[in-house]
N, C-alpha and C positions, 0 to 999 in steps of 0.2 A: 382434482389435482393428483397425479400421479406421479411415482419414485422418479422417472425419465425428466419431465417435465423442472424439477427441483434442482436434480443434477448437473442439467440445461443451463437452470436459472443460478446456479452457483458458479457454474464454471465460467459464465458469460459474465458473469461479479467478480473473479479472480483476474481473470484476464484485462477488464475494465480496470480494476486496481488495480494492477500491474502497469499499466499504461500511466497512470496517472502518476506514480512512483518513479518512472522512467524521465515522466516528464518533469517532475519534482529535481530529480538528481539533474539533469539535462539542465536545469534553472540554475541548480546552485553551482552548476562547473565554470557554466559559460556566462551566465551575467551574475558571477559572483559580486564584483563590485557595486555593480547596480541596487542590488537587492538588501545589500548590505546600507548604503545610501539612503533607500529607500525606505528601510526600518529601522535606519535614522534619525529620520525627524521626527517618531512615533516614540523610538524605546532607546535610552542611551544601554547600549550595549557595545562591547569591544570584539572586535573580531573573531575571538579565540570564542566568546559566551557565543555569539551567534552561531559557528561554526558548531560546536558543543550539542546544540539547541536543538539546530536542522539534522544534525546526524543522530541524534536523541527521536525526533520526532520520525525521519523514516525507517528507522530502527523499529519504532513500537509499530506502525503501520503495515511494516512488512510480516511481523508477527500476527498482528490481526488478520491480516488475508491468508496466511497458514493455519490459525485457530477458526476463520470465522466463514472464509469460502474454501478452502482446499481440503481439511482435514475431515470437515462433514461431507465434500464430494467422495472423497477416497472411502470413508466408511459407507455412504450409499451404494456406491458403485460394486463394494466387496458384499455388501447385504445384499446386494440384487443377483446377483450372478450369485449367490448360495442359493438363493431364493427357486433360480429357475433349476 
């Protein structure tokens, strides 16, 4: 396994999370009500906890894909091009 290969496999991970975060926020705009309903019947929560909760949770997410696929892509990418 080679530095390219890693790089590859991170960026193709950031990008994947990014997607999924898009489509995360894209859920909570458009079928706010829905989802709201829907976690409902599971957790008596009030609008404002819920809203609170999801905007908590893609918070921390969005951090994880800059600590955990972006910031080791950019330190490879800077170590490899020192490298050559």
């Amino acid at each position: 396994m080679n530095i390219d290969f890693v790089k590859d496999a991170l960026l193709w991970c950031a990008i994947i999370d990014y997607i999924v975060l898009f489509l995360w926020f894209g859920a909570f705009i458009f079928a706010h009500s829905w989802l709201i309903n829907l976690h409902g019947r599971w957790f008596h929560l009030s609008e404002e906890r819920f809203n609170s909760i999801h905007y908590l949770g893609m918070a921390i997410y969005k951090i994880g894909i800059l600590l955990f696929n972006l910031v080791p892509y950019a330190a490879l990418s800077i170590a490899s091009n020192h490298a050559s």
